[in-house]
N, C-alpha and C positions, 0 to 999 in steps of 0.2 A: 021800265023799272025792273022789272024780272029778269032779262037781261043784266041790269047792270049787276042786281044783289047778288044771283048766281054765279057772277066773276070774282064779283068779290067775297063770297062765303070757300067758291073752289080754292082763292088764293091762301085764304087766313086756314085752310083746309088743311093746304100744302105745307102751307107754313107751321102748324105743327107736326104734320111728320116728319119733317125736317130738324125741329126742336128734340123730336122723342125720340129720333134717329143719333142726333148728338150726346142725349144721355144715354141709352144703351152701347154707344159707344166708347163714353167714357165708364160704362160698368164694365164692359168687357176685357178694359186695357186694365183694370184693378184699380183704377184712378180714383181711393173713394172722395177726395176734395173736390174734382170737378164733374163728377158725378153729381156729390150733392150739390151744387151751383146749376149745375143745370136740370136738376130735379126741382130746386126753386123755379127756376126758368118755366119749364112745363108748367108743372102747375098754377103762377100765374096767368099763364096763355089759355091753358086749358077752361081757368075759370072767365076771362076776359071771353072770350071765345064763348062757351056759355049766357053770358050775360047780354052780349051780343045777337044771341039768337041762333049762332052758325051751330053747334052743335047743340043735344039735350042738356039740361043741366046733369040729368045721372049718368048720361052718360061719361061727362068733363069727374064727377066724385069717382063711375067705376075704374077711369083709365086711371084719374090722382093715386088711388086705392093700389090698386096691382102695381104701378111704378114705385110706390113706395116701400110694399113688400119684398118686392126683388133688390130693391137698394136696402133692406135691412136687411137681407139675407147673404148678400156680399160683402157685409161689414164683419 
């Protein structure tokens, strides 16, 4: 059983930095439309992810928090 949750908390893990890798990407290119799509993105994930167990809940608020600040500040 710890085995398997561990594969799959590492995946859903991954799989958001890969989500928050795509919107600091689209902040970077000036992109603000798919920026904020995939700022919705994140924070869905962030919070599912949360609710799931694989991360803290404050922690899924402090990252929603800061990615939201950096996208209000490049608008």
């Amino acid at each position: 059983q710890n085995a398997a949750r561990h594969l799959r908390n590492k995946s859903t893990r991954s799989y958001l930095k890969t989500k928050i890798k795509r919107f600091e990407t689209a902040l970077a290119a000036g992109e603000d439309a798919a920026a904020t799509d995939a700022y919705r993105v994140v924070a869905r994930e962030l919070d599912r992810a949360a609710s799931k167990g694989v991360i803290h809940r404050n922690k899924a608020a402090n990252k929603k928090s800061r990615l939201a600040r950096r996208l209000a500040a490049n608008r």
